[in-house]
C-alpha positions as CSV (number, residue, x, y, z in Angstrom):
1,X,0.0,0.0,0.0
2,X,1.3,3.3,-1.4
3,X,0.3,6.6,0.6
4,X,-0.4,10.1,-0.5
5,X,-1.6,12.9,1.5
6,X,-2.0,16.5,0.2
7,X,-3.5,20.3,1.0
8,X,-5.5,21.1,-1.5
9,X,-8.9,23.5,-1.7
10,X,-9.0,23.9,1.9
11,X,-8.9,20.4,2.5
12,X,-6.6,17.9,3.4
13,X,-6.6,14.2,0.9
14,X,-5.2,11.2,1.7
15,X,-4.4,8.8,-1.5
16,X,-4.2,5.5,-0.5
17,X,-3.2,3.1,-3.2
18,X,-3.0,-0.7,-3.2
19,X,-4.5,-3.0,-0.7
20,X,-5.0,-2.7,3.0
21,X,-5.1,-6.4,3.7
22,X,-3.2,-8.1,6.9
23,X,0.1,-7.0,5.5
24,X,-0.6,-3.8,5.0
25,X,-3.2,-2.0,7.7
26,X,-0.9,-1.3,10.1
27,X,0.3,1.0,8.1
28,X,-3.1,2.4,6.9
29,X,-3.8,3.1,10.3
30,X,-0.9,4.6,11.1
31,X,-0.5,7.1,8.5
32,X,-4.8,7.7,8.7
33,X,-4.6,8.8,11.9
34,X,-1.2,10.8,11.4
35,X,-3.4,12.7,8.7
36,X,-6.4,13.0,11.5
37,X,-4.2,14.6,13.7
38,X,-2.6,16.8,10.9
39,X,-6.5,18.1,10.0
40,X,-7.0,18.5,13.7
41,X,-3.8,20.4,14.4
42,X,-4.6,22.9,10.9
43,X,-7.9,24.0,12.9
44,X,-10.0,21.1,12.1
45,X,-9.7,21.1,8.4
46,X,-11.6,18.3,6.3
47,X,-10.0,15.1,5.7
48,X,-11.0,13.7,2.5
49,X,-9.7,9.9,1.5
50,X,-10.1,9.5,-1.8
51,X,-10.4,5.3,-1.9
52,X,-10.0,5.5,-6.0
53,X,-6.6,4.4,-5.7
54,X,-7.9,0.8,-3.8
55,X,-8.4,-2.2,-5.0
56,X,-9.4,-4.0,-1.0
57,X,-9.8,-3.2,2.4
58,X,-10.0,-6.0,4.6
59,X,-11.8,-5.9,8.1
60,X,-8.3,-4.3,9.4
61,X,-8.6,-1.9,7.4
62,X,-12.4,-1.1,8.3
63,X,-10.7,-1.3,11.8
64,X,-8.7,1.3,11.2
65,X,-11.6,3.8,9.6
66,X,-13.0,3.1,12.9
67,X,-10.0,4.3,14.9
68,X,-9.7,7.5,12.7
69,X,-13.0,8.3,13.1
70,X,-12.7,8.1,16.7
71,X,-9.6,10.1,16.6
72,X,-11.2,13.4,14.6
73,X,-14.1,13.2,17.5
74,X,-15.9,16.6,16.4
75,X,-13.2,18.5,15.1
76,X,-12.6,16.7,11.6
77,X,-14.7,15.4,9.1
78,X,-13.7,12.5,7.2
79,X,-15.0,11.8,4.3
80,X,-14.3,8.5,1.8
81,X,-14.4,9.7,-1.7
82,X,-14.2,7.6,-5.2
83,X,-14.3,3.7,-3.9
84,X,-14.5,1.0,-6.1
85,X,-17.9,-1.1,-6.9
86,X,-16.5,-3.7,-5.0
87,X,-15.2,-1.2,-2.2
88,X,-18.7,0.2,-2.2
89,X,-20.2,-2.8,-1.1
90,X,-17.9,-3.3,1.8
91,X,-18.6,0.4,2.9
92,X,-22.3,-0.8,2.4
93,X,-22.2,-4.4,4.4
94,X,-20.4,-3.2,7.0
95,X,-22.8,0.2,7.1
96,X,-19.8,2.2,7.2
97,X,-21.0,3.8,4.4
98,X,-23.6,5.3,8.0
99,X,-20.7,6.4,9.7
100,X,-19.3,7.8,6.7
101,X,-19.7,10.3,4.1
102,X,-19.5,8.4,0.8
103,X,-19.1,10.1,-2.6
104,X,-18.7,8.9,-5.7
105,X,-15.9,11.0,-6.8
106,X,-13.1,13.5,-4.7
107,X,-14.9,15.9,-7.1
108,X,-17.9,15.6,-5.9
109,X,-17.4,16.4,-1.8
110,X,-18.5,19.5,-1.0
């Protein structure tokens, strides 16, 4: 898993790229929350992750959505931008796609 994160538009974008399987989440979470903190310590600017860029997420990985979300508490949005069909219907089963902002495309969050 590959690992982008930008400022761009007022907005801070993560870029995840790969997989965030059992090899890889640790890492995921790590830089996630990193970024979290980032958006927090920038006065609480948005945190989009644009999920384009990945192919799977395991439960790990939704593990680690979890801990971020936790992490931003009130101050940071998050918002998952661009997944996959077959990301989608994780987001969906797991009714993440609840705790979550899900758009179609980082062009599209508002």
């Amino acid at each position: 898993m590959d690992w982008e994160l930008e400022r761009s538009a007022g907005r801070l974008v993560a870029r995840p790229r790969g997989r965030v399987d059992e090899t890889t989440w640790e890492a995921f979470s790590q830089a996630l929350t990193s970024a979290v903190r980032d958006a927090a310590d920038a006065g609480g600017l948005p945190l989009v992750v644009d999920l384009s860029g990945l192919d799977y997420m395991s439960s790990r990985g939704l593990r680690a959505l979890t801990m971020a979300k936790r992490e931003a508490g009130e101050v940071v949005k998050i918002t998952l931008a661009g997944p996959n069909a077959p990301m989608r219907e994780i987001l969906a089963i797991s009714r993440y796609d609840k705790l979550f902002e899900v758009t179609d495309s980082l062009g599209s969050v508002a």
